[in-house]
C-alpha positions in Angstrom: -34.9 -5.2 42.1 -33.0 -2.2 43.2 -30.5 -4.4 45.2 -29.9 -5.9 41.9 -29.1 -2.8 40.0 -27.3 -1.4 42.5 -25.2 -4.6 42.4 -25.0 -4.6 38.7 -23.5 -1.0 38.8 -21.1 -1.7 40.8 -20.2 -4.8 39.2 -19.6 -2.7 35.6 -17.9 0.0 37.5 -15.2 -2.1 39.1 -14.7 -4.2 36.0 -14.5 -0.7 33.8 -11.4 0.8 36.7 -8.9 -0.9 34.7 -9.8 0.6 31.5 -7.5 3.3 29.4 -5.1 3.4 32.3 -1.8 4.1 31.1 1.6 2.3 31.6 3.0 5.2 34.4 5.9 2.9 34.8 7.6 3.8 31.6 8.4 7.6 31.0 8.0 8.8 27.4 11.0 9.4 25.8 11.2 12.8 23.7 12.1 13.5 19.8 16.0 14.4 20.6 16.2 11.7 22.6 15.7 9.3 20.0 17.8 11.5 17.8 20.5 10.9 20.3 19.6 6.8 21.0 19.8 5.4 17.2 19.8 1.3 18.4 16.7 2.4 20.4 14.8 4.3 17.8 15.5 1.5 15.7 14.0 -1.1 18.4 11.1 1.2 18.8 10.1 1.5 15.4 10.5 -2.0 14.5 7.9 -2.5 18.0 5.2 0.3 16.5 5.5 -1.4 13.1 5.1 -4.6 14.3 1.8 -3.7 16.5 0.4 -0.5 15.1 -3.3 -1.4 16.3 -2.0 -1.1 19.8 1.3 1.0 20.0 0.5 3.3 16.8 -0.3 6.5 18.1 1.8 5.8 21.3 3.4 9.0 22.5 6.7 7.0 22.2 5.7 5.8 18.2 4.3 9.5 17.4 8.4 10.7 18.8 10.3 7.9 17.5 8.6 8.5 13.7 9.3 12.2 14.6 13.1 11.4 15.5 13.1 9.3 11.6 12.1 12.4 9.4 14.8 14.6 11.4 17.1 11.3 11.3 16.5 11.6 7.7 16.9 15.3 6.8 20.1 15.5 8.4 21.3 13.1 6.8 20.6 14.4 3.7 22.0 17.9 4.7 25.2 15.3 5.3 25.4 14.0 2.1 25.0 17.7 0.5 28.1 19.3 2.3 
């Protein structure tokens, strides 16, 4: 019985190791940078739209929505002057 258990833990353990492991591959990309990268804020919005469940409160989402409202406010500010 405890060769079982201890087989079951280990079982659960290994299958849990992949779990809430990030993508380390991909480097988050900041608020100004998206500022400065129009196309790709535009791609990367369209991407957090189109799976919010999964890429909503990204870091990448939470910047590119960030990078929007400045988008936006500027060019307001633009259309003032």
């Amino acid at each position: 019985m405890r060769l079982r258990a201890s087989i079951l833990l280990i079982a659960v353990a290994a299958a849990l190791t992949g779990c809430n492991e990030s993508d380390t591959t991909q480097q988050t990309k900041t608020v100004s940078w998206f500022f400065e990268h129009r196309d790709e804020l535009q791609a990367t919005l369209k991407a957090c739209r189109d799976n919010p469940g999964e890429r909503g409160n990204t870091p990448d989402c939470v910047n590119a929505n960030e990078a929007r409202n400045k988008v936006t406010i500027q060019e307001m500010k633009d259309a003032l002057k």
